[in-house]
N, C-alpha and C positions, 0 to 999 in steps of 0.2 A: 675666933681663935686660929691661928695660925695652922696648916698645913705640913705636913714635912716628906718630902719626897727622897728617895734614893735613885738616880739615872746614871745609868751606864754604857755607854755609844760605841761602839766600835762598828772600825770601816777596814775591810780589808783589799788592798790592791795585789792580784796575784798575776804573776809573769810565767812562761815555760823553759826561761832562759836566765838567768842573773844578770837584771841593769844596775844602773847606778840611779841617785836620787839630785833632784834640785829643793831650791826651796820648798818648802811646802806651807799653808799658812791656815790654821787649825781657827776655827769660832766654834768651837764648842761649849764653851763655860757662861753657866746663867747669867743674866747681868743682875746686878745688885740694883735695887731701889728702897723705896718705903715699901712695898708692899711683897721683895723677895731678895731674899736673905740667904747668902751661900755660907754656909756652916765648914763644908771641906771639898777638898776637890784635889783629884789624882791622873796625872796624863802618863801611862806608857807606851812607848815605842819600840818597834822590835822592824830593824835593827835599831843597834843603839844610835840615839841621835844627839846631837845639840838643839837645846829648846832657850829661849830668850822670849818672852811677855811683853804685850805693849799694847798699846790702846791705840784705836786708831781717830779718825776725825770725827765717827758720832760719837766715842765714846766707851766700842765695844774692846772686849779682854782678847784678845788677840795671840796665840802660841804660835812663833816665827819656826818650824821647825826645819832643822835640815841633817836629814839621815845620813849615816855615814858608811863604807863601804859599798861592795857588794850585796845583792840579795835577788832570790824568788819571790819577794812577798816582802809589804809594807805594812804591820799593822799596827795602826791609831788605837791604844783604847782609852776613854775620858769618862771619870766615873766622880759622883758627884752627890752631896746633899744638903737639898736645899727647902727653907722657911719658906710657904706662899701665903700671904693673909687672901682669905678668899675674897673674889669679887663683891662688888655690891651686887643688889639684886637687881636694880633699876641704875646702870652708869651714867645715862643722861637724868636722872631726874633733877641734878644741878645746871641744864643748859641752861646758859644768858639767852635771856627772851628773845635778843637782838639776834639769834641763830636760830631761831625756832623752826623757819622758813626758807625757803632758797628761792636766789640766793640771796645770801646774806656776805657783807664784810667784814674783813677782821681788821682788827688796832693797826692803825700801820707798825705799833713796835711789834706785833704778832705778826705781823706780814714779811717785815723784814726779815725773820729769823727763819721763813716760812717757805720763803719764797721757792729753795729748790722741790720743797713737799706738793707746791701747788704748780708746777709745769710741766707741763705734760713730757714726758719722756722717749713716747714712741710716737712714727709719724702715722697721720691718718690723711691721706692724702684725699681721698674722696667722700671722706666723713663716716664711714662705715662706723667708727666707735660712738662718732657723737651722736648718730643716729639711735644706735643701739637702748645708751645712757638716756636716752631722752621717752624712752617707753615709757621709763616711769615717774615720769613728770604728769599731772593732770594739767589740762590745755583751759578750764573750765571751775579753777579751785584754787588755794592756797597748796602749796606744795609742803607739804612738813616735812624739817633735814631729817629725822626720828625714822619717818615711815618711808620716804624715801630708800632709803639706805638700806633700812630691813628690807624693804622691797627685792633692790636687788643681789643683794646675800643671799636672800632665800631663791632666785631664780637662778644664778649660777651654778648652787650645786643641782637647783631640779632638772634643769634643760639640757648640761653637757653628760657628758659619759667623763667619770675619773680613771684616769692611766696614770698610775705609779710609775716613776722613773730614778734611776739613781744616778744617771749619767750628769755632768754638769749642765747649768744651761736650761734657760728657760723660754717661751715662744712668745713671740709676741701676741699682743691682744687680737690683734687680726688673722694672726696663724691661730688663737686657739676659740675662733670664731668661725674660722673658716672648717676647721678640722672637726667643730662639735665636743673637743675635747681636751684633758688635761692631767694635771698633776694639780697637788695644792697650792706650791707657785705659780704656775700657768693662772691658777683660777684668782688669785691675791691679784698679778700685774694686772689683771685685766680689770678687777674692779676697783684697783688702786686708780688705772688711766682714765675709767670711763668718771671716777667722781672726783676725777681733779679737772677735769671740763664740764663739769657741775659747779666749779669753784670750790673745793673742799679738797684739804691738805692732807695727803694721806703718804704712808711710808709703809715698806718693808717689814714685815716682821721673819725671821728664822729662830725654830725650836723645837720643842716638843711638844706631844699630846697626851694629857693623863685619860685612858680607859679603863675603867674600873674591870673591864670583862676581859682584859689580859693581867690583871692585875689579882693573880687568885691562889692562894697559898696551897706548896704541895703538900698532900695526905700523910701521915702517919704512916710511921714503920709496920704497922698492925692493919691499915686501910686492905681493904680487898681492892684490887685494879679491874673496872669493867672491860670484859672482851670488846678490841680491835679500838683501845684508848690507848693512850701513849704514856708508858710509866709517869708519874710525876704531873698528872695533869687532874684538876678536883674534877668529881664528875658532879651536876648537881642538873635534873630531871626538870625540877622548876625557874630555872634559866633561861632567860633570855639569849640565843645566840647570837642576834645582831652586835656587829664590832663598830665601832668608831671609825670612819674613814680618814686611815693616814699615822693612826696610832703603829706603834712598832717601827718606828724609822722616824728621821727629823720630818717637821711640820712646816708647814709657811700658811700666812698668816697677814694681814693687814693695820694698821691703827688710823684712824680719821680723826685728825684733831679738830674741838669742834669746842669752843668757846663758853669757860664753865666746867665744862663737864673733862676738856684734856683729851691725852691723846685715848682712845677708844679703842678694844679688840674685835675685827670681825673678819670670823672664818666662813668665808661662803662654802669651802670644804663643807663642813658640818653644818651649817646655818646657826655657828654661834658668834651672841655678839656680849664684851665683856664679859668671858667665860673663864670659872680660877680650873680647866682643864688645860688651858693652854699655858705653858712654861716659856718664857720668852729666855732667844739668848743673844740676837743680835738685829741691828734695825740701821735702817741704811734707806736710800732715796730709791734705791733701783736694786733688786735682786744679783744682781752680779756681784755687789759690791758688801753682799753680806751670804755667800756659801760656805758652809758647812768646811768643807775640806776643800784646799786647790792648789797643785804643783808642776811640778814636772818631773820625769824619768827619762835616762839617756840608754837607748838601745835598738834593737832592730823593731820596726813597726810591727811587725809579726808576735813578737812575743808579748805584749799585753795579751792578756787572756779576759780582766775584766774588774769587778767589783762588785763586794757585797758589803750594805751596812745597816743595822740591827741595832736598833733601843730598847731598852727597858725603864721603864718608869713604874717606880710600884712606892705607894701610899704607904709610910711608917705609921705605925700604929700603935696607939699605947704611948 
């Protein structure tokens, strides 16, 4: 049975001086498929701006915005509710046998269409990635794409340290190899590059993360507030307080198309893979070409001050 989510994004750019605005080009809004279903959807702008919609070359809903006047402050807010039929429980358990293994080939009419998913994108001049990727290959065994792949999902998020960042821009595989560390995109390009020199086609994902542990409805007008809690927050003793890494802001995310079974979700963030907690809302060959928010402001260098931006996803019920 289907899912229904309410998310609402806002990003705020704050200045100390009044600039002016250039384009600006908003991916915020779900994408539509079989399996997620956008019911309604609300963009405001302050200042007032002109908005114009368009789809771009994968596919993705695209809001062209461009604000108008004067301002201190820019702010996006995209609010939304949308159907997700959950995951399966097993998303390969339809793999073509012919992928069982790596590597394996795809159709040439799958290759064709494939082709930007499976080229590598960043340079590896001295092999440092292919080296990397190649850990989890057995030297002595049949390699299964299945276990592979979990493989390295699961050592991404163990081995680096995650840095949240909200700035545009993402590091290469080698900067976030070299560094020990990352963001959820950082850690998606990296295991997008290292399994597309595996031979496996894999793309971009940008979106959200459902945690049910931010997702927890306020008390009653009559509720008593436990001392040094923050009004409006449930208290509950027998809770779990671990969070979900990356929830409360946009998500990135991965898909590895894999023969049979399509394209595939895996967050080495989280170590999930085809998970109905991830809300997809744009997918593109390369991280740049699917962020969140991206513009310009015309003013003295000095007066940007910065940016903050803040999701909520919370589970409808009933």
């Amino acid at each position: 049975m289907p899912t229904r989510y309410d998310i609402e994004h806002t990003t705020i750019y704050s200045y100390n001086q009044p600039v002016t605005f250039g384009l600006h080009r908003v991916m915020f809004r779900p994408r539509d498929s079989h399996d997620l279903r956008v019911l309604a959807t609300d963009l405001q702008v302050s200042p007032t701006a002109n908005v114009r919609l368009i789809q771009d070359p994968h596919s993705n809903s695209v809001a062209l915005v461009q604000p108008l006047g004067e301002a201190t402050e820019l702010k996006v807010v995209c609010s939304f509710t949308i159907e997700q039929v959950p995951a399966a429980d097993d998303p390969l358990s339809e793999l073509d046998p012919a992928a069982e293994f790596l590597p394996f080939a795809y159709s040439i009419e799958d290759r064709l269409d494939l082709e930007h998913y499976l080229r590598p994108h960043h340079p590896d001049p001295d092999g440092t990635l292919i080296r990397w990727a190649h850990q989890f290959l057995y030297t002595d065994e049949p390699n299964s794409t299945r276990e592979v792949l979990a493989r390295m999902n699961a050592h991404i998020g163990k081995t680096l340290t995650y840095k949240a960042r909200d700035e545009e821009g993402t590091q290469s595989p080698l900067e976030t190899l070299n560094l020990g560390s990352g963001s959820c995109r950082d850690y998606a390009l990296l295991m997008m590059e290292a399994a597309r020199r595996l031979g496996v086609a894999t793309r971009f994902v940008s979106g959200y993360l459902y945690d049910a542990a931010l997702d927890k409805p306020a008390p009653s007008k009559d509720a008593e507030v436990a001392e040094d809690v923050e009004p409006g927050t449930e208290v509950d003793e027998t809770a779990d307080t671990g969070v979900t890494v990356g929830a409360g802001s946009t998500h990135a995310w991965l898909h590895a198309y894999l023969p049979g079974a399509g394209w595939v979700a895996y967050d080495p963030t989280n170590n999930l893979m085809g998970s109905s907690q991830l809300i997809r809302v744009g997918v593109a060959r390369d991280p740049a070409l699917a962020t969140p928010i991206a513009g310009s402001w015309f003013g003295k260098p000095e007066a940007y001050e910065g940016l903050t931006a803040t999701v909520r996803v919370r589970r409808v019920r009933g």
